[in-house]
N, C-alpha and C positions, 0 to 999 in steps of 0.2 A: 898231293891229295891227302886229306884226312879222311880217317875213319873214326865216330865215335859209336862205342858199343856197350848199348846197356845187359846190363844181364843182375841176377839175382847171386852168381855162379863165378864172377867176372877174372878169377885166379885160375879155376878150370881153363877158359877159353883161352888164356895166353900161349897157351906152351906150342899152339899151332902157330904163332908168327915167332917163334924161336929158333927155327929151320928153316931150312928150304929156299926157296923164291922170295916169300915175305919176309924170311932174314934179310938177306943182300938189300931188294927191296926199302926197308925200313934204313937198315944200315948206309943206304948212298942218299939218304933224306929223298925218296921219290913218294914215300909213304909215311905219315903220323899215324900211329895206331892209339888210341885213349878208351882205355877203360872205365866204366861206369856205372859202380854197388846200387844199385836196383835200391836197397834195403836204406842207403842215405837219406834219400828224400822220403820216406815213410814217416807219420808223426806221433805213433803210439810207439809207448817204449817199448814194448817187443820187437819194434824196427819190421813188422808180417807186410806183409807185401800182395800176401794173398786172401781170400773169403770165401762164403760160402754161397753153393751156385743162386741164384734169384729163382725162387719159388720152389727151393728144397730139391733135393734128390742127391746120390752121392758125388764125392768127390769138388775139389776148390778150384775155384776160377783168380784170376789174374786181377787185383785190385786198378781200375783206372787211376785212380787217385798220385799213387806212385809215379808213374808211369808219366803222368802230365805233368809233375811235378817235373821230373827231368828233364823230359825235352821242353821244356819253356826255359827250364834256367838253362840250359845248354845254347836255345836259338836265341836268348839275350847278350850271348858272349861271342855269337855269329853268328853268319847267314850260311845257309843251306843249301845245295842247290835239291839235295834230296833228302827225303827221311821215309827209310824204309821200315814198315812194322812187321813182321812176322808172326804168323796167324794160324790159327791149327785149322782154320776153315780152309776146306779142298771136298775131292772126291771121296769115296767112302772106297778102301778096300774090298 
């Protein structure tokens, strides 16, 4: 099984497949874990990844632009059988 997983952060998220389960896991080749800097596929030199909401008010939203850019080069190198997005849309507390 492969995992690939974008993030903006992608050094943060490693240290959880360095232990545990998903040690061993990774370690007997049952799992490929691939990380992937968000901030690569960006095309202004600041490498920003994120902007400002549509139609003002505070706080920044998530550039699509980045974001496609990855997974297309990522689904030109394979196939998928899934690709999960994670999304702050849910219930409201």
């Amino acid at each position: 099984m492969r995992i690939d997983i974008i993030s903006v952060v992608p050094d943060i998220l490693k240290s959880p497949f360095e232990a545990s389960i998903l040690k061993r896991a990774i370690e007997k080749k049952h799992v490929e874990v691939h990380f992937h800097n968000l901030r690569d596929y960006s095309l202004n030199k600041q490498k920003s990844v994120d902007d400002y909401a549509f139609g003002g008010g505070a706080g920044m939203v998530m550039s699509i632009e980045p974001i496609d850019r990855c997974i297309s080069a990522l689904k030109q190198e394979r196939n998928y059988d899934e690709v999960i997005y994670l999304t702050p849309d849910g219930e409201l507390l």
